[in-house]
N, C-alpha and C positions, 0 to 999 in steps of 0.2 A: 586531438587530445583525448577524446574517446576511445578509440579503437586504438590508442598508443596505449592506455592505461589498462584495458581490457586487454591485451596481448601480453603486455608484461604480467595480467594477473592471469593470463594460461600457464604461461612461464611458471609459475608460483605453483598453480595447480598440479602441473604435470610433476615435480617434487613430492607431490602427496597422496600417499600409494591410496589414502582415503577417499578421494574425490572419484576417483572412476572416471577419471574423463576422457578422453579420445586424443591420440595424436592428429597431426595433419592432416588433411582433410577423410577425416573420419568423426564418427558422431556416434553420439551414444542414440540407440532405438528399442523400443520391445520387443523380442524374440518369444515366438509365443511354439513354434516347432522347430524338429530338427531332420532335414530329409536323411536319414544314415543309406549311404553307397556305399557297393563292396569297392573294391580296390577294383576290378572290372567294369564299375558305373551301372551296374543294376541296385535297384532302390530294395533295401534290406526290410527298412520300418522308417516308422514314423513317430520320431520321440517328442512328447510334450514337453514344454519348459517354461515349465509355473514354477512360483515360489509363495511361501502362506506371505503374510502381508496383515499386521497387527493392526486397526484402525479403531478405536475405542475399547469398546470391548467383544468384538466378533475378530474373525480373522478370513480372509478372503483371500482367494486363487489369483494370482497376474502374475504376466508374461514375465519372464527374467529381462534387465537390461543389457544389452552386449554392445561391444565397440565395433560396428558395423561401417565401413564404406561409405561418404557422406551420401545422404539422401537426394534426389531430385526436388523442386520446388514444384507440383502438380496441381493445375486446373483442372482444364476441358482437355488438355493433349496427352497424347502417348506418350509415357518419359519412362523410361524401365533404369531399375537400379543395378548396381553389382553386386550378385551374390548374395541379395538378402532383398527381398520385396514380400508381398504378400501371396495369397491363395491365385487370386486371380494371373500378378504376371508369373509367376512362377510355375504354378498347372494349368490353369484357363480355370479354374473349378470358379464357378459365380451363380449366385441365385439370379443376375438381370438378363437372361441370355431369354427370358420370353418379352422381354422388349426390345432386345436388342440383341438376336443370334449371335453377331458376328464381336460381342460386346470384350467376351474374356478370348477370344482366338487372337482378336488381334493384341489385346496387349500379353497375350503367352507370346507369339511373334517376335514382337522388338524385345521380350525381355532375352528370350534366345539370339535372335541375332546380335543382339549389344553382347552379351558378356561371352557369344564365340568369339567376337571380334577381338573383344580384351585379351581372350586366352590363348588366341592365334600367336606358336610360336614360344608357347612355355608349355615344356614336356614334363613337369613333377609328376610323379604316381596321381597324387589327390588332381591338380591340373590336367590331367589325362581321365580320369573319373568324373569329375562335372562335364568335361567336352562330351565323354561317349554316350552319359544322362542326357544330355542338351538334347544330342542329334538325335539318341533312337526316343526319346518321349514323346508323347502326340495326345494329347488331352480327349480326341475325337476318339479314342481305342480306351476309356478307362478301364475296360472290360479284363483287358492285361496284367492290371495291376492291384490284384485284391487287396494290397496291402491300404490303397488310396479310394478304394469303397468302403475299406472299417473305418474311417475316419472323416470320412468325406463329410458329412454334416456339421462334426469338429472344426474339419480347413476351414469352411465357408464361413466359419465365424472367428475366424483364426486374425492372429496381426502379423506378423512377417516372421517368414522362413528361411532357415539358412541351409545350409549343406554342410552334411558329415561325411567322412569317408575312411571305412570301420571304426565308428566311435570318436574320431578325433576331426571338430573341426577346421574344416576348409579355411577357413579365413588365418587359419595359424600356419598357414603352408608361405615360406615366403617368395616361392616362384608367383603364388595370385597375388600376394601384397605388393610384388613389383609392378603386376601386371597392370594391377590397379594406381598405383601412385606413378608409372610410366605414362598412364594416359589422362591424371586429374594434374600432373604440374610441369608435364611436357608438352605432348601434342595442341598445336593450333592454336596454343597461348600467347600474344603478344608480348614482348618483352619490355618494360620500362622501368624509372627509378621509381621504388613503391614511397606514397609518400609518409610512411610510417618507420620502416627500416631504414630510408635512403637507397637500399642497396639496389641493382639493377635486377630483376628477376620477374618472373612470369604474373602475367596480372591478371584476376581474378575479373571475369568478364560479369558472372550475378554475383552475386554477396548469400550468405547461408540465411536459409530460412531462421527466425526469432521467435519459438512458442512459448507459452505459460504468462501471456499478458491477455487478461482479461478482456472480451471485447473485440477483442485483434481476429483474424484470421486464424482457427483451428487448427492448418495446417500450416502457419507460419507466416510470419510476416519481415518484411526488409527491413531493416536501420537502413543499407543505402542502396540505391539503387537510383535510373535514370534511363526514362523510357520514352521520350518525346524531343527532338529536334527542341525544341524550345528550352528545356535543359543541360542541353549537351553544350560545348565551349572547344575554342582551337580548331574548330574543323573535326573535331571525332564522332562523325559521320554514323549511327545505327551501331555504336561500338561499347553502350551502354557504362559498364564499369571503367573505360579510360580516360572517362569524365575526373574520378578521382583515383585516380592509379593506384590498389593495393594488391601486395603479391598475393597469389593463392594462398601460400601458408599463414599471411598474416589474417586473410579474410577467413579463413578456416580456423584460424584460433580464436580469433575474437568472436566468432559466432559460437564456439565449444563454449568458452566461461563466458558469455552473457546469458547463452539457456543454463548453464549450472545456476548461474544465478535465481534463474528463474524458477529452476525446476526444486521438486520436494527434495533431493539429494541434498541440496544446499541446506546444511545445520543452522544457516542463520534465516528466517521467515522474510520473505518480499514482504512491504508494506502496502497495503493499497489504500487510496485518499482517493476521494473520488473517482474519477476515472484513472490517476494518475497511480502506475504501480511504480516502487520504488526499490531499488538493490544496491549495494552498499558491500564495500570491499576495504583493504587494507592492502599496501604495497611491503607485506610483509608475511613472513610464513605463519606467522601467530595468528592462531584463530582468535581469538581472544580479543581482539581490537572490535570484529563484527558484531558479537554477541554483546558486549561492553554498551557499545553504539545502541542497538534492537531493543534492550532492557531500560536504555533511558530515553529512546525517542518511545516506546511504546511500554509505558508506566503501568498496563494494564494486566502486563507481563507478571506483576509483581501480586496481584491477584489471582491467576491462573495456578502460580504451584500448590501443591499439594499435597507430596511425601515430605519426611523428613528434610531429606539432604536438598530438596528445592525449597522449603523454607528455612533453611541454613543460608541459600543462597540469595534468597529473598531479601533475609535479614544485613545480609551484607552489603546488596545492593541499595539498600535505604539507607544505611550509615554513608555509602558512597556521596547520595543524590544530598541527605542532610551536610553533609562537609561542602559542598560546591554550592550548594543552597547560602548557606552562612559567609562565604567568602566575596559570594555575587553581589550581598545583603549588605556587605563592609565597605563594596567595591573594590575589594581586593584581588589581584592576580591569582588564578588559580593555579594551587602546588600538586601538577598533575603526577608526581612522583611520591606524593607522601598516600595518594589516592588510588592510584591504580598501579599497585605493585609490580615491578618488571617489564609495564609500559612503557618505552618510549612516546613522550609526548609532541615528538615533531615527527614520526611516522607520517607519510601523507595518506590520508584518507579518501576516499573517493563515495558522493553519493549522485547516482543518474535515478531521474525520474522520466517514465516513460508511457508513454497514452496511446492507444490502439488511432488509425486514420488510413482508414480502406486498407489497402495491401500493403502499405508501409506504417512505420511508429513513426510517432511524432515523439519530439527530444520536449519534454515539458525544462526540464534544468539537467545541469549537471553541474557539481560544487566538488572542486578537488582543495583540499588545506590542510594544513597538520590536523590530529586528532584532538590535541587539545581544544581548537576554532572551533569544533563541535561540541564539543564537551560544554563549552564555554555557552555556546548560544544557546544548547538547548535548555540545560540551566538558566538563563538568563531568561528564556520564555516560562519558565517553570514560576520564575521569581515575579515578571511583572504579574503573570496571573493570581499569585498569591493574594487571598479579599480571605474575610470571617465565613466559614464554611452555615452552610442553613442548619446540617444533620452530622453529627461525628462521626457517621459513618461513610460520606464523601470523599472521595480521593482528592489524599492532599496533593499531586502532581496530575493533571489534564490533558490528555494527549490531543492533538490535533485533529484526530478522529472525533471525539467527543463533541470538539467545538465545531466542526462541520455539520455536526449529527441536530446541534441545538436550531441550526438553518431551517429546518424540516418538520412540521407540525407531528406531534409522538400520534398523531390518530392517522396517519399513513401506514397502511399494511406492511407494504414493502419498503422499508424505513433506505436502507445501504442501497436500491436502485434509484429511487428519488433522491438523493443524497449525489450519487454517479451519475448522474442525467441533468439536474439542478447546477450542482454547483462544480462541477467538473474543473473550470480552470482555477475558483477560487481555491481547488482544493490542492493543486500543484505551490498554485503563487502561496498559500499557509504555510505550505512544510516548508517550501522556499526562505523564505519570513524567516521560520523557526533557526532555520539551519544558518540562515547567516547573518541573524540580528536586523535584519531590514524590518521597517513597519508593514505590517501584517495588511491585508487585502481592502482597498476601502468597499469595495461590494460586498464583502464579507461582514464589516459593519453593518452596513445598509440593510443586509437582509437580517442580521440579527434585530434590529430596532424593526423590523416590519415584520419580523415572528412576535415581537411582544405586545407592537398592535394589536394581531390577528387573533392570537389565542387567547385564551382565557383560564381561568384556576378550575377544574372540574377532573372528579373523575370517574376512571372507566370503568363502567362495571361488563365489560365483554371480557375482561380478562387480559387488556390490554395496556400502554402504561396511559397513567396520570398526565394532564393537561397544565403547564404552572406556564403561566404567564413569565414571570420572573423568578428565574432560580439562580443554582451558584455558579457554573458555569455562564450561563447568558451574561451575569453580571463580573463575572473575571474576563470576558473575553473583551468588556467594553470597556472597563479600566484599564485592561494592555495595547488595546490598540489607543488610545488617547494617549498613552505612557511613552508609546513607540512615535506615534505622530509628531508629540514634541519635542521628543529625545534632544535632536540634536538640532532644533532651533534655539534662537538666543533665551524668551521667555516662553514657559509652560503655563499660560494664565489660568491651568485647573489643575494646578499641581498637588494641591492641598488638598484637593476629592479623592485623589489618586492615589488612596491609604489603601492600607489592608483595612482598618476598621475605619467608624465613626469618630469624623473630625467637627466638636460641637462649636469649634470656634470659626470654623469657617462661612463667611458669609457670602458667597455667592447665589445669588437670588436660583439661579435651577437648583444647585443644591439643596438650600433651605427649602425652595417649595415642594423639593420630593419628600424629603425630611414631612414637611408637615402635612404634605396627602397620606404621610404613612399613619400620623399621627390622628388623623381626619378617620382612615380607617377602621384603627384601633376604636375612637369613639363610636363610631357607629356599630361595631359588635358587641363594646361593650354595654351599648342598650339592648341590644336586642338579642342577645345570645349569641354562640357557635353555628346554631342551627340555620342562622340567613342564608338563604337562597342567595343571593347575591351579594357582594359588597359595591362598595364604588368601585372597588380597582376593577371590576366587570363593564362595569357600566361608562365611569369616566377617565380611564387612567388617561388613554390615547389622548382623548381632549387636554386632559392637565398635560400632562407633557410636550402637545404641539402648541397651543392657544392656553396658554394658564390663564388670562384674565378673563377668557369666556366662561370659565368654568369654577374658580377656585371660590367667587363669590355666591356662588350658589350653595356650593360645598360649607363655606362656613356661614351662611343664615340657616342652613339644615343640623352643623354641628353642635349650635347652640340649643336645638332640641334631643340632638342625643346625650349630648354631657348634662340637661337636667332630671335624664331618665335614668341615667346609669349610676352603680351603688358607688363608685368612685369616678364621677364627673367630672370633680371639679379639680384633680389631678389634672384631665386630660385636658379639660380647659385650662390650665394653667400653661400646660406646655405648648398646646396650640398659640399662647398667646405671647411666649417666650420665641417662639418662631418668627409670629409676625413682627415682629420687636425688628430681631434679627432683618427684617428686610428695611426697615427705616423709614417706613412712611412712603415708602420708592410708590409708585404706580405698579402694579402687576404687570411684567411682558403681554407684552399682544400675542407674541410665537418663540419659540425658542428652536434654535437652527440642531443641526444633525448633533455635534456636537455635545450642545447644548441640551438636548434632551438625552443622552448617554452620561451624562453628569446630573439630571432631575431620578435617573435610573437608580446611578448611584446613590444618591443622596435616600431613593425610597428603600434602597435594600440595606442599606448601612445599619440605615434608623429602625427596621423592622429586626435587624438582627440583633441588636442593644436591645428594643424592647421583650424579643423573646428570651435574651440573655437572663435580662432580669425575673424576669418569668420563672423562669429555669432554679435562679437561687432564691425565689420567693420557696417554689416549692419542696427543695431541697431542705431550707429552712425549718419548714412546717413535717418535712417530716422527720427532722432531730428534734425537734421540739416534743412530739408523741413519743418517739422512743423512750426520751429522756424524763415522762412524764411514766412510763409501763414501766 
């Protein structure tokens, strides 16, 4: 189903004069020279080919892209390409030749003998010019060739070179392009039904290298591949690729658009979570469906613009997320045509999430369903995370990143590698979650309740961010995974916690007693000023929330001294006492289970966000009050 939906979006691609992408086994690579031959095969010059390259605000030199001959997959062995490799197999020129003499002769060697062999037999003028290049060049004589002394220090940092011959390249000659596709979908290929076409045709013994995934192998890594007896099946003996039988052209296209995918060409941004990178297609020509997708799985998006016409588009895209918000909110079907204009809402959509693992990828998901199924679910994670923001300046939609990011103590340097390293599969199984309505990771829980342990409210004065125990994120991510947990059991017994705000009628003992450690807290500031070094939530949160009866009666024989210090005590003892009310004379829990404490969480941030609310229009009040007094 992969490599069927990947082949159909080559299909798609090759339609789009914009993609630049390569036919048949051909690959896009950087061409960084151009060797120019006369029509007689002696070497004219040496043309660079750079292009500027805009990257904030500098501009920098790189090699042009060209549709080159697929590449070999290279180790430790001699693998020479067609018609386009680098400094070394192309001239021998190498800086490792004082550790190794013999280092660039011999891969100048195989790259000559391989592409005589290809051209043995095709007499084009340009086909006649690389052969007579081949034979009379000799790397051991550069002395011959001044043209490859001005430049020489150039090559040796060079990326790959192609052949000219007078100004027009070689690779546009179709006697070489025969020469080349005669021997990548003819020669010594087995023949079987591919099992992606059906059709009977030459089967692709490796599969094409896959770069631009973080992590992975530099020079590329397999999606498939099968290299031990122990993976092989039927009897197919050392025969690698006829483990799973795909024609050459199929494995040569699906390896073209999954590196489009991958690569900066691609208009729509890979997402990376964790270790897990993620790319994301439409089985249709409209771009439009990609970028759609990227702007609401990555909400962050919508802060990044910053001329006009991207906050044109900004603004658009929030009336979008506001309509699917409201309809998610009603539990109403969403009217993906009164929404995204000219979409098709049963388009099938495709998202592959994929993770570096030695010289192969590892498949974390792949989720293929109409467009709308995602429209639908990411909305849907947008809406359980929905709680009372702490700052108005929070984003009101959370991306998956965010909530991965809150796993990770903010006093780690390298916040995105411990992130990658940490939480790597929790971070595929999230977008997973997101993308198809499933409840969200229970480790992912787990380690958010053991960040809120661990940290503490302090902050940085290195320049670095702030320490919060409890913020809006930590506490949106714990009401949606509870929301998700009991979705679709029969009863949700903390359904009622499960608000966006503060629910005063709800009596559930964690509840209430997060509620009144908030209120425990306020009392105690308010005797003692802003300025306390510590509150309790420093000292006893972890305790109240694991063990509330070890700890809450300590907390209130000490809050009876702060409520008869503080200028409005006896408010706070009143509410303290409306709390206890609330629990009923119950005994205090011994311990309150995982749960259970993700619901005292909520109950402390609800109540701390009403009491700063009020806060907020005390002083608002006080200051129409002076106006209206000037």
């Amino acid at each position: 189903m992969i490599l069927q939906s990947l082949y159909a979006y080559y299909q798609i691609l090759l339609k789009d004069p914009e993609s630049g992408i390569s036919r048949p086994g051909f690959s896009s690579a950087q061409v960084s020279h151009a060797l120019n031959l006369s029509i007689q095969g002696e070497l004219q010059d040496i043309i660079p080919l750079y292009v500027p390259v805009q990257r904030g605000k500098k501009t920098y030199e790189e090699p042009v892209r060209k549709n080159v001959p697929e590449q070999v997959k290279r180790t430790v062995n001699i693998a020479p390409n067609f018609m386009c490799d680098n400094a070394v197999s192309v001239l021998g020129i190498s800086d490792k030749e004082a550790k190794d003499p013999e280092y660039a002769l011999l891969r100048w060697q195989a790259f000559r003998d391989f592409n005589l062999q290809l051209l043995e037999g095709y007499d084009s003028p340009m086909a006649r010019a690389v052969t007579v290049f081949l034979r009379e060049y000799d790397p051991r004589q550069l002395d011959r060739y001044p043209v490859i002394q001005e430049h020489l220090e150039e090559l040796k940092q060079a990326r790959n070179l192609i052949f000219m011959v007078e100004g027009t390249e070689a690779l546009s000659d179709e006697q070489i392009l025969r020469a080349w596709e005669a021997y990548q979908f003819g020669k010594g290929a087995m023949k079987m039904q591919c099992l992606v076409t059906g059709e009977v045709s030459p089967i692709a013994r490796l599969h094409p290298s896959i770069k631009g995934i973080p992590g992975a192998n530099t020079t590329g890594s397999s999606l498939v591949g099968f290299n031990d007896r122990a993976y092989e099946s039927y009897n197919r003996i050392k025969q690698q690729g006829l483990n799973s039988p795909t024609s050459q052209e199929v494995a040569s296209g699906y390896g073209v658009a999954l590196n489009y995918l991958l690569s900066t060409s691609n208009p729509n941004p890979k997402i990376k979570i964790g270790d897990t990178t993620v790319v994301y297609w439409a089985e249709s020509e409209d771009k439009r469906y990609a970028s759609e997708f990227y702007e609401f799985i990555n909400p962050q998006y919508l802060n990044q613009q910053s001329t006009e016409d991207q906050a044109t588009s900004r603004s658009e895209i929030q009336k979008k997320m506001s309509v699917l918000s409201k309809s998610i909110e009603a539990a109403k079907p969403i009217d993906m045509t009164g929404v995204f204009e000219g979409l098709n809402p049963q388009t099938h959509f495709f998202v592959l999430g994929l993770a570096p693992n030695s010289a192969r990828i590892s498949v974390r998901f792949f989720i293929a369903e109409p467009f709308k199924n995602f429209a639908n679910n990411i909305m849907q994670h947008y809406q359980d995370l929905s709680i009372d923001k702490q700052f108005a300046w929070q984003p009101t939609y959370i991306s998956p990143v965010k909530i991965l990011e809150e796993c990770v103590s903010p006093k780690v340097a390298h916040r995105e590698d411990e992130v990658a390293a940490s939480w790597s599969l929790e971070g595929g199984a999230l977008l997973r979650a997101v993308l198809t309505g499933q409840p969200y990771p229970a480790g992912l829980y787990v380690g958010m309740i053991n960040r809120i342990r661990h940290d503490s409210d302090e902050a940085n004065n290195k320049g670095g961010k702030n320490s919060t125990k409890i913020n809006y994120v930590r506490a949106a991510f714990i009401k949606a995974y509870l929301l998700r947990k009991y979705r679709r059991q029969l009863i949700n017994p903390y359904q009622e916690a499960l608000q966006m705000s503060l629910n005063e009628e709800y009596s559930n003992p964690a509840y209430v007693l997060g509620r009144l450690f908030a209120w425990l807290e306020k009392a105690q500031v308010d005797s003692s000023g802003q300025n306390i070094n510590a509150t309790i939530k420093d000292r006893y949160f972890t305790s109240a929330c694991a063990t509330p009866a070890s700890v809450f009666p300590v907390l209130l024989r000490l809050s009876q001294h702060w409520t008869s210090k503080a200028d409005y005590g006896d408010f706070d003892d009143r509410k303290i006492g409306e709390l206890l009310n609330k629990l009923e004379a119950q005994p205090l829990p011994s311990h309150l289970n995982l749960d259970e404490q993700g619901i005292f969480v909520l109950g402390y941030y609800h109540q701390r966000a009403r009491i700063f609310e009020k806060s907020d229009q005390k002083i608002k009040i006080n200051e129409n009050d002076q106006e209206t007094e000037n």
